[in-house]
MDAnalysis code that builds the backbone (N, CA, C; Angstrom):
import MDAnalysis as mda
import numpy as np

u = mda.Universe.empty(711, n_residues=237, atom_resindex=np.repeat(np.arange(237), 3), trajectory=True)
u.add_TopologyAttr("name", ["N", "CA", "C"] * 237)
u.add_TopologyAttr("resid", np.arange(1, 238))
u.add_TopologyAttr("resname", ["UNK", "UNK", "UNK", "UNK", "UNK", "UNK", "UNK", "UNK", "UNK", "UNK", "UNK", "UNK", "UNK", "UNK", "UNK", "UNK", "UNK", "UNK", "UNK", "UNK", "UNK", "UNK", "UNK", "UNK", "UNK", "UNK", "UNK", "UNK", "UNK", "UNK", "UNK", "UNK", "UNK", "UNK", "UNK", "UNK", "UNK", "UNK", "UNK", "UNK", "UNK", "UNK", "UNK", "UNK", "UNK", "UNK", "UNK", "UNK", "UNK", "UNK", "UNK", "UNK", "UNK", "UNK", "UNK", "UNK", "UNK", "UNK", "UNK", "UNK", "UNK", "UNK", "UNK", "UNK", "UNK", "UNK", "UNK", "UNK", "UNK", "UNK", "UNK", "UNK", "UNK", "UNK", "UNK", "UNK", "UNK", "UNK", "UNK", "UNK", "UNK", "UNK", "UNK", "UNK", "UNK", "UNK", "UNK", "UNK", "UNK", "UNK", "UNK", "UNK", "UNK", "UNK", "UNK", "UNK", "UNK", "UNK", "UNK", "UNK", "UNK", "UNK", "UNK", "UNK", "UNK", "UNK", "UNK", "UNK", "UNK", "UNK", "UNK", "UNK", "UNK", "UNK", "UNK", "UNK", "UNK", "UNK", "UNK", "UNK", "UNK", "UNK", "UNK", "UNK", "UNK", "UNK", "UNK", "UNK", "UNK", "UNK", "UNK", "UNK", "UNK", "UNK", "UNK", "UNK", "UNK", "UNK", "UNK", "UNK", "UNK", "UNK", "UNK", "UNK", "UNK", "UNK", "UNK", "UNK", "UNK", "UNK", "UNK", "UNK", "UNK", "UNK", "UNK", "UNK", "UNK", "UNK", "UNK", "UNK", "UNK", "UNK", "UNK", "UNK", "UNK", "UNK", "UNK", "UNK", "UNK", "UNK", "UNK", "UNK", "UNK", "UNK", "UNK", "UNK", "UNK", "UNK", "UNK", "UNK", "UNK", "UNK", "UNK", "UNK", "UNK", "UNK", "UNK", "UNK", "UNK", "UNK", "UNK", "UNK", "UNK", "UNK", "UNK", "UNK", "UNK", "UNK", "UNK", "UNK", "UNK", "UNK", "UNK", "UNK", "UNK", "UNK", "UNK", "UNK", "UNK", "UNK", "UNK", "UNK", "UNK", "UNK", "UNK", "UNK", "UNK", "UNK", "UNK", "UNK", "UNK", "UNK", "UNK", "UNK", "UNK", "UNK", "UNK", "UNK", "UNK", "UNK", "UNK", "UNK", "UNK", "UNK", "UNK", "UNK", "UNK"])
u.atoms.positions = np.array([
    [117.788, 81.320, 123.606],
    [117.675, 82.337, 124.659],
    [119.042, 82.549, 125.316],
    [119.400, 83.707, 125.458],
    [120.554, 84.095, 126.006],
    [120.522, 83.992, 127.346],
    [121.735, 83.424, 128.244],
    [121.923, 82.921, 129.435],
    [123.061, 83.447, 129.924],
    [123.266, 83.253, 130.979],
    [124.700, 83.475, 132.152],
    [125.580, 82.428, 132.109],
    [126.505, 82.357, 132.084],
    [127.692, 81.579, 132.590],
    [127.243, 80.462, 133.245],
    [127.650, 79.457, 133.679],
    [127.617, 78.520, 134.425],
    [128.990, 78.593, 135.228],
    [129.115, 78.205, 136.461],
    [130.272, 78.230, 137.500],
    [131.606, 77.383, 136.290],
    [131.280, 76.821, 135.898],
    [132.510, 75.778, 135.321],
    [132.848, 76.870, 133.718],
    [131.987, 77.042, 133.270],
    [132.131, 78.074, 132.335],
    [132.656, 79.665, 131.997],
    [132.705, 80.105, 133.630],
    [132.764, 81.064, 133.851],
    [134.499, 81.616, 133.939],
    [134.978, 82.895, 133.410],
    [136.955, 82.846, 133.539],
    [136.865, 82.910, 135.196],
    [138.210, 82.190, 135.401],
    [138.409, 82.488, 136.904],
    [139.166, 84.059, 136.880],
    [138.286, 84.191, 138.001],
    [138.648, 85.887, 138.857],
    [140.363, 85.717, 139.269],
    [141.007, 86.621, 139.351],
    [142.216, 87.009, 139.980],
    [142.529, 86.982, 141.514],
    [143.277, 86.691, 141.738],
    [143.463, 86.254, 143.396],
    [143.085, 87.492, 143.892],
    [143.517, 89.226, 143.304],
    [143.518, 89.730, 144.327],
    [141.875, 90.293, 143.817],
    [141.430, 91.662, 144.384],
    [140.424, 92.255, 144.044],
    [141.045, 93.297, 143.186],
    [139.711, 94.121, 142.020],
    [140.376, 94.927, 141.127],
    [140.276, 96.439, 141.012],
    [139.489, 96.594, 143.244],
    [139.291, 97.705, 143.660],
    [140.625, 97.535, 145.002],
    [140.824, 99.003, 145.536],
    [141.130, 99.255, 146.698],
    [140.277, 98.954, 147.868],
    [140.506, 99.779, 148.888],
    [139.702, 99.715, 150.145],
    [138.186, 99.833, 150.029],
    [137.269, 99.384, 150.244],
    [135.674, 99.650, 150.371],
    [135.007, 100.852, 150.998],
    [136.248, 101.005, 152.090],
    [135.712, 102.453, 152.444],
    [136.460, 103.581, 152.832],
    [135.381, 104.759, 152.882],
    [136.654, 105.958, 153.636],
    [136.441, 106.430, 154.295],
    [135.931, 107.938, 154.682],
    [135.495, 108.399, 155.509],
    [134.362, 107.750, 156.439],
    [133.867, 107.976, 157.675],
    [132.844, 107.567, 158.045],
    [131.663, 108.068, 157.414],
    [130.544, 107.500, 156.761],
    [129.683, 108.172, 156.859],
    [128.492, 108.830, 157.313],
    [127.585, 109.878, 156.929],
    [126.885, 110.676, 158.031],
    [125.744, 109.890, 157.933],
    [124.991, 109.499, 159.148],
    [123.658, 108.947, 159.811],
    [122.643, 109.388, 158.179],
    [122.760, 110.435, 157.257],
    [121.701, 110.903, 156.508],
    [122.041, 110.007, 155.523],
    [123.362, 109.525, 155.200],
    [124.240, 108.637, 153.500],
    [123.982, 107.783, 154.103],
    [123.867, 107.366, 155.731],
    [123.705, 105.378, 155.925],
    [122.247, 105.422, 156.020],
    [120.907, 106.334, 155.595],
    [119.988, 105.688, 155.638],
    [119.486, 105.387, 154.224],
    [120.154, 106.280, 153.433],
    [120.227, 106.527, 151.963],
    [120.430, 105.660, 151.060],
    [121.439, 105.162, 151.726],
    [122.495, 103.869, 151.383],
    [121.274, 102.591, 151.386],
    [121.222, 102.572, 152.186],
    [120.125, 100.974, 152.642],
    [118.932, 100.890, 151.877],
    [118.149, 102.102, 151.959],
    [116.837, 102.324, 151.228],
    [116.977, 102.361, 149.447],
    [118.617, 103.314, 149.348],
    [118.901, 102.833, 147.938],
    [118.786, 101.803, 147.503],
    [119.754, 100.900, 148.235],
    [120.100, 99.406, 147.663],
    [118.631, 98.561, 147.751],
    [117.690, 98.957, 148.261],
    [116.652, 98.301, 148.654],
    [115.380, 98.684, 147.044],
    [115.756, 99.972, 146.906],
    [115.144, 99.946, 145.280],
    [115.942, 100.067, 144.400],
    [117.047, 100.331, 144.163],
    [117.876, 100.188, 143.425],
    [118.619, 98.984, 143.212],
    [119.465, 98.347, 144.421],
    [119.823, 97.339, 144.399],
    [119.551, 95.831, 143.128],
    [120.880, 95.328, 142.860],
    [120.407, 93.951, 141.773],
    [121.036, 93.326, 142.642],
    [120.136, 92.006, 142.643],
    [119.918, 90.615, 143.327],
    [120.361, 89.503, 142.998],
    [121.766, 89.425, 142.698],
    [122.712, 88.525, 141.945],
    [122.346, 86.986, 142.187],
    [121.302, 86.638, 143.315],
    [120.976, 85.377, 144.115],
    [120.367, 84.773, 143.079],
    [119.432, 86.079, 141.973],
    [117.993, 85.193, 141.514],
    [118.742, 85.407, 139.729],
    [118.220, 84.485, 139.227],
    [118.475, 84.372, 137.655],
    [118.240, 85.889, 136.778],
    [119.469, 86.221, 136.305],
    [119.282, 87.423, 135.405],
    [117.885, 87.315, 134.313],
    [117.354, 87.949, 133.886],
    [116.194, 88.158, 132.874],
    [116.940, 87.581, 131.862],
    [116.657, 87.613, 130.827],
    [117.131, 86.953, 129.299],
    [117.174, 88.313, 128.958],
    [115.832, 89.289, 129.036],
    [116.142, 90.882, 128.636],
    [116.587, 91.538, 129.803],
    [117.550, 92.234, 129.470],
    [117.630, 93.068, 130.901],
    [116.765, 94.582, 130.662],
    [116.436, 94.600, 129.843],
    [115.435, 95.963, 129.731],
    [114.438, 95.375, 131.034],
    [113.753, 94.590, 131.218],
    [113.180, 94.124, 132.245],
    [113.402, 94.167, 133.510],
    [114.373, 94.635, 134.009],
    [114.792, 95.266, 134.950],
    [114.522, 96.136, 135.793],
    [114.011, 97.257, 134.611],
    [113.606, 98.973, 134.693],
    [112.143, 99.188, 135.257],
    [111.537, 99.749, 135.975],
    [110.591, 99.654, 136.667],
    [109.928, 100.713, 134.871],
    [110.679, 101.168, 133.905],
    [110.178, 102.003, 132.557],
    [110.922, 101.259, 131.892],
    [109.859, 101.599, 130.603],
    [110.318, 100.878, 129.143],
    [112.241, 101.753, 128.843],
    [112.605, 100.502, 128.212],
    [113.885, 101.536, 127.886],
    [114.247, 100.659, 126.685],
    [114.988, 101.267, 126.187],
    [115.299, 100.438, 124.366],
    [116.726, 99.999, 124.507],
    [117.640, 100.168, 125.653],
    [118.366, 99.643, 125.372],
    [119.334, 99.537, 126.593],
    [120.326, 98.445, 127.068],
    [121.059, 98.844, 128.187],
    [122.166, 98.782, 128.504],
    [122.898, 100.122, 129.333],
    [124.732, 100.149, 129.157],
    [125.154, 99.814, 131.167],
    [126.145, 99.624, 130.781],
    [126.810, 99.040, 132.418],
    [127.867, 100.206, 132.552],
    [127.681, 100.745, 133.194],
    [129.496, 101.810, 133.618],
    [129.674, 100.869, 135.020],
    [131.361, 100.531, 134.714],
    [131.932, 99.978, 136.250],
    [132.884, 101.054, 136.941],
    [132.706, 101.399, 137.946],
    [133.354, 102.546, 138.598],
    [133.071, 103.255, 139.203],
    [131.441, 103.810, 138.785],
    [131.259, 105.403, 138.530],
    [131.521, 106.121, 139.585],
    [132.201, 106.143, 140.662],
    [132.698, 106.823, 141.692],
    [131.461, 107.318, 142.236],
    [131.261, 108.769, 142.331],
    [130.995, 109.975, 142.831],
    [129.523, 109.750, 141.918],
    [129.084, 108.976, 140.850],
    [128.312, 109.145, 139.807],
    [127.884, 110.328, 139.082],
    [128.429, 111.352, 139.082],
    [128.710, 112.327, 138.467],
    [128.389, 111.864, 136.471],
    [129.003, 111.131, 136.249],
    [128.791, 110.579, 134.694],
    [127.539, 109.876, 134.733],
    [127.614, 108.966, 135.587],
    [126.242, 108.453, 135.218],
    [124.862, 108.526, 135.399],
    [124.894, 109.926, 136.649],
    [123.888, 110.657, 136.432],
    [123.494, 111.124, 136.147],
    [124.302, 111.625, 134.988],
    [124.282, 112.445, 133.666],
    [123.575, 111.970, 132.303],
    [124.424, 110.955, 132.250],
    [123.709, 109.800, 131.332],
    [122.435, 109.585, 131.594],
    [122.226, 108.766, 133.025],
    [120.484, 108.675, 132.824],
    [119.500, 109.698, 132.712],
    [119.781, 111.158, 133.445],
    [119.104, 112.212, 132.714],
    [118.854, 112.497, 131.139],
    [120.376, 112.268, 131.049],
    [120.319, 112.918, 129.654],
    [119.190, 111.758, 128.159],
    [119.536, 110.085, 128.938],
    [119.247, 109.424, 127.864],
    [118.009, 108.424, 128.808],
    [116.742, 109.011, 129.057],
    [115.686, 108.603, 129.769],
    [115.369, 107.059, 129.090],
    [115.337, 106.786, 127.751],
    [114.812, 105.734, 127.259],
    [116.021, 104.756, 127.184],
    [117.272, 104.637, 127.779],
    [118.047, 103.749, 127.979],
    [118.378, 103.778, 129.573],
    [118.629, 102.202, 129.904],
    [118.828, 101.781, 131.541],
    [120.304, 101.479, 131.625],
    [120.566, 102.089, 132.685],
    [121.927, 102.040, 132.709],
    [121.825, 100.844, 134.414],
    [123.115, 100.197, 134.261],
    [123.335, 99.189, 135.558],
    [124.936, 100.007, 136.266],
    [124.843, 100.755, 137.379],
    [126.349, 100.743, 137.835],
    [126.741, 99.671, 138.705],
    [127.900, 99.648, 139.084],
    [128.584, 98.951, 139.581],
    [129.914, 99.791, 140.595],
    [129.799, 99.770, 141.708],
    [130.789, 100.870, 142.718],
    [130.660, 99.772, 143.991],
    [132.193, 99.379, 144.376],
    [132.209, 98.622, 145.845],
    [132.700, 99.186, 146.510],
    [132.938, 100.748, 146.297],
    [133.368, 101.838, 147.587],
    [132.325, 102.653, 147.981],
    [132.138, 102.486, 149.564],
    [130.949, 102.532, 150.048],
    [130.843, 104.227, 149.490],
    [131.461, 104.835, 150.020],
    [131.393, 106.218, 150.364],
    [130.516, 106.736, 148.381],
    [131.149, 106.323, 147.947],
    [130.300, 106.417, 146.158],
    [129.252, 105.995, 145.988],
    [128.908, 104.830, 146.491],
    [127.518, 104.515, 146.825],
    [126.730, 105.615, 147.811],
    [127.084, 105.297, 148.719],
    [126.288, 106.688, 149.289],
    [125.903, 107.834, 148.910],
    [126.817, 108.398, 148.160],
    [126.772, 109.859, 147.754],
    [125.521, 109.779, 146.514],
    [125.933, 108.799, 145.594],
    [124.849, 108.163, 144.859],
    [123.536, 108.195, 145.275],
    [123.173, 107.761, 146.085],
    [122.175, 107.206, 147.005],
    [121.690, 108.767, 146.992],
    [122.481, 109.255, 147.906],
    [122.130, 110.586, 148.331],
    [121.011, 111.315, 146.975],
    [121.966, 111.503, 146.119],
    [121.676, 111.814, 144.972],
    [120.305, 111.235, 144.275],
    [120.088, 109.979, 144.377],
    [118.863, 109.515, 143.657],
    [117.452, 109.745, 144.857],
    [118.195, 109.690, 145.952],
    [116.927, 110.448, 146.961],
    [116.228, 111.692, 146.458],
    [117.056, 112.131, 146.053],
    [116.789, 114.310, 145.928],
    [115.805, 114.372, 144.500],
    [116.378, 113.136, 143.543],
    [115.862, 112.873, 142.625],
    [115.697, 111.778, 141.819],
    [114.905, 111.072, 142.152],
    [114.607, 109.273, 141.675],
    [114.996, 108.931, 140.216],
    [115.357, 107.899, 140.064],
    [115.820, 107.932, 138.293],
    [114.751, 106.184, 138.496],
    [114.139, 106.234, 137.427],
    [113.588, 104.781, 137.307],
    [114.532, 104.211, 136.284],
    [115.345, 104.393, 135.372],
    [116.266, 103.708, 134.465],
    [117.578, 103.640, 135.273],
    [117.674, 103.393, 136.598],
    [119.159, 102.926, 137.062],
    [118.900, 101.990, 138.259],
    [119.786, 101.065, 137.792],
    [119.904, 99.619, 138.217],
    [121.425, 99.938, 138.780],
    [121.661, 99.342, 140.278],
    [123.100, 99.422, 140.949],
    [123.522, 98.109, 141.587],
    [124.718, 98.305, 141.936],
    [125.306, 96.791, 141.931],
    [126.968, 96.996, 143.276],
    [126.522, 97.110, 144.058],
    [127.653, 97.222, 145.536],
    [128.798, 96.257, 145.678],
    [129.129, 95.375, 144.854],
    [130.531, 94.813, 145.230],
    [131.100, 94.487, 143.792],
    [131.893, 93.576, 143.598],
    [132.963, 93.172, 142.299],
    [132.024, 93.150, 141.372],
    [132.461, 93.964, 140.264],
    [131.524, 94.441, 139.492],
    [131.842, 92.811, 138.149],
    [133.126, 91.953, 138.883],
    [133.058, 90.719, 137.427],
    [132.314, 89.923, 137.864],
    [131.828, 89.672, 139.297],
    [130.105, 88.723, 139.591],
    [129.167, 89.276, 138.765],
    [128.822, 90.835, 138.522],
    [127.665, 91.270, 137.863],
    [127.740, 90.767, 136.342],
    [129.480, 90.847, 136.182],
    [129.725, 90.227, 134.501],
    [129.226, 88.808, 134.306],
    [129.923, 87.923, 135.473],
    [129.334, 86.795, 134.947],
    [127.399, 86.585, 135.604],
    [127.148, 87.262, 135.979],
    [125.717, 87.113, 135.807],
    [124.909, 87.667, 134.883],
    [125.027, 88.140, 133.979],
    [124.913, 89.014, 132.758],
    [124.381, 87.877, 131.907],
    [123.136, 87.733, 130.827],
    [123.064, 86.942, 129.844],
    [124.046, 87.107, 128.804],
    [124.701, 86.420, 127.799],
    [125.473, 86.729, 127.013],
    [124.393, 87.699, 125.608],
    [125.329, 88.416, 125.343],
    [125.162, 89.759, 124.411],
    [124.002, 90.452, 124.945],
    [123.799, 90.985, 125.917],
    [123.010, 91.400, 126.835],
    [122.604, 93.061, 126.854],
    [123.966, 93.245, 126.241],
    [124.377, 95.098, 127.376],
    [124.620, 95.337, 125.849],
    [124.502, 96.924, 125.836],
    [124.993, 97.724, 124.279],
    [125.771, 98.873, 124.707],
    [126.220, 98.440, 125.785],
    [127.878, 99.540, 125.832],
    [128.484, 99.208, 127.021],
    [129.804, 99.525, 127.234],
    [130.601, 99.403, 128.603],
    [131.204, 100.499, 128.661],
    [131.364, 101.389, 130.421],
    [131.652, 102.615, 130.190],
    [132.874, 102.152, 131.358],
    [133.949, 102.185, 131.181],
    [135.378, 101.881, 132.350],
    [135.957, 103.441, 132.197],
    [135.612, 104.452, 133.370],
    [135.972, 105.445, 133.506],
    [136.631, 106.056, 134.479],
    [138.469, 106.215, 133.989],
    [139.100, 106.558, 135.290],
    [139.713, 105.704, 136.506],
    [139.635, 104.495, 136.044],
    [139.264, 103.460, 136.663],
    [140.902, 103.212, 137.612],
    [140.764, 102.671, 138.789],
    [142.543, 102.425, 139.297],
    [143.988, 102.023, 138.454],
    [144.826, 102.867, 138.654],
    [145.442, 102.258, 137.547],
    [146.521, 101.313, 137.683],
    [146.331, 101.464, 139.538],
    [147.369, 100.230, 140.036],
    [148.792, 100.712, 139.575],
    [149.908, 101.451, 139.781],
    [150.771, 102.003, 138.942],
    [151.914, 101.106, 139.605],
    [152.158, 100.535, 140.238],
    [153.214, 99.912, 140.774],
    [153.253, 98.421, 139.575],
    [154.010, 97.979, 139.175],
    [154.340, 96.918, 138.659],
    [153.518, 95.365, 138.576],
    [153.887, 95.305, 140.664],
    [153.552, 94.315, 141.175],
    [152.247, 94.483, 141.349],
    [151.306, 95.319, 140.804],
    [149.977, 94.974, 141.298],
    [149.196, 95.294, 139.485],
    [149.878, 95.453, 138.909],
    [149.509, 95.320, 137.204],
    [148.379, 94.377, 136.930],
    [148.903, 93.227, 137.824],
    [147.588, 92.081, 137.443],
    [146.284, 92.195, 138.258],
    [146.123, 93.587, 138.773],
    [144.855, 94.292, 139.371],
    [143.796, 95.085, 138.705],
    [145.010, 95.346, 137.409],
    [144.320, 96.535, 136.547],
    [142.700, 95.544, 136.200],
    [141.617, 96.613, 136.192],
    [140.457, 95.783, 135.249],
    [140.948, 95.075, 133.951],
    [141.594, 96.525, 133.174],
    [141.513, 95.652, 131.523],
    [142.424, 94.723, 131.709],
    [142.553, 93.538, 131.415],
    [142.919, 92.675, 131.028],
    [142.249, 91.458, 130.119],
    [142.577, 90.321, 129.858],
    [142.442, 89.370, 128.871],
    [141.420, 88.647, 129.640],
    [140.962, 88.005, 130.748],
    [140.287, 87.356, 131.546],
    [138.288, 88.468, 131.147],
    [138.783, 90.150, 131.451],
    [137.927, 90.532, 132.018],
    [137.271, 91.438, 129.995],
    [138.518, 91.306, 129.420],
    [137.788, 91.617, 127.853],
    [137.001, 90.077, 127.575],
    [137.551, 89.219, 127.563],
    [136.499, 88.102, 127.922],
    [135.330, 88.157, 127.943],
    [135.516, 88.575, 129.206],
    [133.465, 89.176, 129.999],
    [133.140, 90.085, 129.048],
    [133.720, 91.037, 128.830],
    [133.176, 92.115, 128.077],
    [132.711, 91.367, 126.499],
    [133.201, 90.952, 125.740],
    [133.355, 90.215, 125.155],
    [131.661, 89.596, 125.097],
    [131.541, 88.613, 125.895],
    [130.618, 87.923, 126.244],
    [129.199, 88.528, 126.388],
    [129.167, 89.633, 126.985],
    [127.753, 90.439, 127.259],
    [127.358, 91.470, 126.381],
    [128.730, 91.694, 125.749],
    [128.360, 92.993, 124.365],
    [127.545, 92.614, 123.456],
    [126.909, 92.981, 122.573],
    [126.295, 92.804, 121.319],
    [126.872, 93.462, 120.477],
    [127.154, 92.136, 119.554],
    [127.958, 93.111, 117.904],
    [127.708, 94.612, 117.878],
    [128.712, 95.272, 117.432],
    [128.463, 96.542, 116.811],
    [128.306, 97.640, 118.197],
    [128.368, 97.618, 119.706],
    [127.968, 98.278, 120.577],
    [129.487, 98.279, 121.087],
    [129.878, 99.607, 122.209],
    [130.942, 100.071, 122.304],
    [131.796, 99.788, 123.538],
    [132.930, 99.389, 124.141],
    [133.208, 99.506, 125.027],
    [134.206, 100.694, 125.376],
    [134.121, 101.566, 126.111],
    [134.433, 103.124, 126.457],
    [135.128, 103.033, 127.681],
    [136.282, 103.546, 127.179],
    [137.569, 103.380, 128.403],
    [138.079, 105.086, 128.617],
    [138.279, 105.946, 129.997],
    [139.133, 106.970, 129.640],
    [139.854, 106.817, 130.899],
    [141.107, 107.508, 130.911],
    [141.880, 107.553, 131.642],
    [143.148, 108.583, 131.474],
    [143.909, 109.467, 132.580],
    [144.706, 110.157, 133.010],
    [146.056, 109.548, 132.487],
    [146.128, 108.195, 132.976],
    [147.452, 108.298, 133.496],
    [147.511, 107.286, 131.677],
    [148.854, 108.236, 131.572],
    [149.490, 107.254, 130.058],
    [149.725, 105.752, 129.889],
    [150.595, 105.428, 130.995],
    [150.385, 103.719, 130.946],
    [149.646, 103.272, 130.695],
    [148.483, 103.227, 131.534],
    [147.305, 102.806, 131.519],
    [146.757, 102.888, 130.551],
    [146.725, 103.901, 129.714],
    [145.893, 104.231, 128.668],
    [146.461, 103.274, 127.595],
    [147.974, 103.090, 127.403],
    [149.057, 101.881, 126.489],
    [148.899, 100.842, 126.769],
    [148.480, 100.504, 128.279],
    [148.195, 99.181, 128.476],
    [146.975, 98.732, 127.728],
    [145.948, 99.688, 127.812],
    [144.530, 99.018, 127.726],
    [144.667, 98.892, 125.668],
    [145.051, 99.743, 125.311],
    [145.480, 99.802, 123.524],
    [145.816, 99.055, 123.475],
    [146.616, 98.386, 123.962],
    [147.445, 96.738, 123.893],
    [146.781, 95.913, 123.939],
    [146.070, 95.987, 124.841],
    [145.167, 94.470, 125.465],
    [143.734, 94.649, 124.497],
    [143.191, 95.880, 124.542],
    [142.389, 94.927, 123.276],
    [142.415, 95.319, 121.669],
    [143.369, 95.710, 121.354],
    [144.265, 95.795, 119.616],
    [144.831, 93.939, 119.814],
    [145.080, 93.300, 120.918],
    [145.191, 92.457, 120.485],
    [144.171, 91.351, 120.862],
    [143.308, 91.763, 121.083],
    [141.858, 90.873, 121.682],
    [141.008, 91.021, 120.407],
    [140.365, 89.735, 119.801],
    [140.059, 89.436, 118.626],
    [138.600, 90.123, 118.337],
    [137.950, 90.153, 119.774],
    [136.551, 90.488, 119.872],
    [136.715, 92.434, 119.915],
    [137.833, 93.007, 119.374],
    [137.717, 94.664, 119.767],
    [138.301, 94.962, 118.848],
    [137.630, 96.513, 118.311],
    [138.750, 96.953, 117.078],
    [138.394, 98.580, 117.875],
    [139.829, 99.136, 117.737],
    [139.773, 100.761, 117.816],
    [139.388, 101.535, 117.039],
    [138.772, 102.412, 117.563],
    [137.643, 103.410, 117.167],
    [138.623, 104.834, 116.720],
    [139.735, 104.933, 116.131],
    [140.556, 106.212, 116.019],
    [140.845, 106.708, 114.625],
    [140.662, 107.357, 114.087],
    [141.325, 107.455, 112.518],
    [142.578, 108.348, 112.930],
    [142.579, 109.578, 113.707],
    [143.883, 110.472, 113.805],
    [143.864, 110.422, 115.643],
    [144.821, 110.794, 115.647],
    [145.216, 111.275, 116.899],
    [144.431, 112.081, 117.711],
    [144.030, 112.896, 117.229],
    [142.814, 113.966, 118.028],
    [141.911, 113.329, 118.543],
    [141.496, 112.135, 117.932],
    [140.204, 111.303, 117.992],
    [140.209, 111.036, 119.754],
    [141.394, 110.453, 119.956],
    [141.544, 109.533, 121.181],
    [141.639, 111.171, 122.537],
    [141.682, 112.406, 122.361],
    [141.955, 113.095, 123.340],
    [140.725, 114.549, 123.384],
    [139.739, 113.829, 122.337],
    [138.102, 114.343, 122.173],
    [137.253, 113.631, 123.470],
    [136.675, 114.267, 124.338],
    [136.119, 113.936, 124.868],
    [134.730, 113.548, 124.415],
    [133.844, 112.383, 124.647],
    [132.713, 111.750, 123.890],
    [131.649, 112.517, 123.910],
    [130.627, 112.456, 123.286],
    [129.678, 113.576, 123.115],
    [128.712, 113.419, 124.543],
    [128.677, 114.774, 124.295],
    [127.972, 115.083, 125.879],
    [128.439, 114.297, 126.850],
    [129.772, 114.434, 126.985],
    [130.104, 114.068, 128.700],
    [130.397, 115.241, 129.221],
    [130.220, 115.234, 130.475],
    [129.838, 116.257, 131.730],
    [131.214, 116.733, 132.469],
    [131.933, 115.836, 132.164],
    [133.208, 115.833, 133.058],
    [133.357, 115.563, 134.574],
    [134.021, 115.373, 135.151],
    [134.129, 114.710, 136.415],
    [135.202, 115.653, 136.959],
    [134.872, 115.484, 138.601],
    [135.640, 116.626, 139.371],
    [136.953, 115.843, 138.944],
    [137.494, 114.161, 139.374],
    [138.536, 113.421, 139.029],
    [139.580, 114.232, 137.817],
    [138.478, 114.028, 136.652],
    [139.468, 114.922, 135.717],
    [139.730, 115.849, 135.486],
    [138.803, 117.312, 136.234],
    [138.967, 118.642, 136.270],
    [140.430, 118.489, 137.322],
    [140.813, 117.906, 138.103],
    [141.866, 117.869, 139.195],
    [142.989, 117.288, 138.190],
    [142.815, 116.001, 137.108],
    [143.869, 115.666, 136.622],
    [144.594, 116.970, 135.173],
    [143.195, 117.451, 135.181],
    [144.075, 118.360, 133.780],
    [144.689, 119.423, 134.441],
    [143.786, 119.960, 135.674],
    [145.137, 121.287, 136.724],
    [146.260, 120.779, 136.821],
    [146.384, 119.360, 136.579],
    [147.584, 118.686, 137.304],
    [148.649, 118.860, 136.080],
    [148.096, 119.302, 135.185],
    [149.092, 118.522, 133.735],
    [149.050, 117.164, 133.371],
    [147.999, 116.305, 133.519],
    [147.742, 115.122, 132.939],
    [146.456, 115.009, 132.091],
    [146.544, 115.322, 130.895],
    [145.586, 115.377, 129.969],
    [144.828, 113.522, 130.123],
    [143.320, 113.842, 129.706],
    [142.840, 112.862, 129.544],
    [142.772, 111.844, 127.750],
    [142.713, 110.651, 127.857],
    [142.408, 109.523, 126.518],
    [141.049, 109.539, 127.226],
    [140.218, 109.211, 125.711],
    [139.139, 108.978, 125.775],
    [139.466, 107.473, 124.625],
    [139.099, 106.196, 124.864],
    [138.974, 105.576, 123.579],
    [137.869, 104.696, 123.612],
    [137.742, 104.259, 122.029],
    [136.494, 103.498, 122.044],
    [136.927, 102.144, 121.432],
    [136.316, 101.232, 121.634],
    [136.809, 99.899, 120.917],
    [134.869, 99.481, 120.815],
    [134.800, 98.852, 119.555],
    [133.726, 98.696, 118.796],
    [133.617, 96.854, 119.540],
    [132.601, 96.000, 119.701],
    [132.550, 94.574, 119.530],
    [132.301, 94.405, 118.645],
    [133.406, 93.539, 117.791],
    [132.960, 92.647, 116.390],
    [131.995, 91.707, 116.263],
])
């Protein structure tokens, strides 16, 4: 039976965190009641032992389940669970104001296949049974551009690890991003991570956006900008 980490087993986290600030604007009396009542059916309960299945989760049957860490605004991943009813998706967002809006959003219209998760989305990793999840969606994600804060970025060797750990052979981990570094960094880190192989035969491959994605205001603002988006995929071996 597939299990979680144990504290001694588990990679140690990075000194700093691998988000910015938690919050921004104030929000309105209608997103803080939204917010609470969300997390109250939506919400995962990191206190009590993960399922062995996480399909079990879903208040509906679902055949299969993906994690996006980020999802901002949830714009993508409310897309996704519309679009793909018989799979449960888990997010993960520790900026309040995204949660809320979220919230907002699943008020107007309830999704029973989404499971959410309000702070460091590598506690949700190491509470995860191992080979658990059948995709990872890292979209857009900070790219930390200053030097000295590089060892903030998500992808790294510690956190392909995790990924690593909760994937099941043959299921995808899905990275896109704006900014070019970032996009060289993450090619780097797992072209040389044993558990990932890239998903590209030509060049076009990597600047195709994945089937049926919706797009995000984020990247409608980065392509006005002149910063074309990577889309890439890395397979678990």
């Amino acid at each position: 039976m597939a299990r979680a980490v144990t504290a001694e087993e588990r990679p140690k986290r990075a000194s700093e965190a691998f988000f910015g600030r938690r919050r921004g604007k104030t929000i309105r009396p209608a997103q803080s009641v939204a917010l609470a009542s969300g997390l109250a059916r939506y919400g995962l309960d990191l206190s009590t032992v993960a399922p062995a299945d996480l399909r079990s989760l879903f208040k509906m049957p679902v055949d299969a389940v993906r994690l996006e860490i980020g999802f901002g605004g949830g714009e993508h991943l409310l897309h996704q669970a519309i679009s793909a009813p018989a799979t449960g998706f888990i997010g993960a967002e520790p900026f309040v104001n995204g949660m809320a809006k979220m919230m907002m959003a699943l008020e107007k219209g309830p999704l029973e296949n989404i499971r959410l998760f309000d702070e460091d989305a590598t506690r949700l990793l190491d509470w995860l049974p191992a080979g658990s999840l059948d995709g990872i969606d890292l979209l857009y994600p900070d790219p930390w551009p200053k030097k000295k804060h590089w060892k903030r970025r998500f992808v790294s060797k510690v956190n392909l690890d995790r990924f690593a750990r909760v994937l099941r052979p043959g299921t995808q981990f899905r990275f896109a991003s704006d900014i070019d570094t970032y996009v060289n960094w993450t090619l780097l880190h797992c072209r040389g991570h044993a558990a990932f192989e890239w998903q590209a035969a030509h060049a076009a491959d990597w600047h195709r956006p994945y089937d049926g994605w919706p797009g995000t205001r984020y990247e409608a603002k980065a392509i006005r900008e002149g910063r074309p988006p990577a889309y890439l995929t890395f397979v678990r071996k």
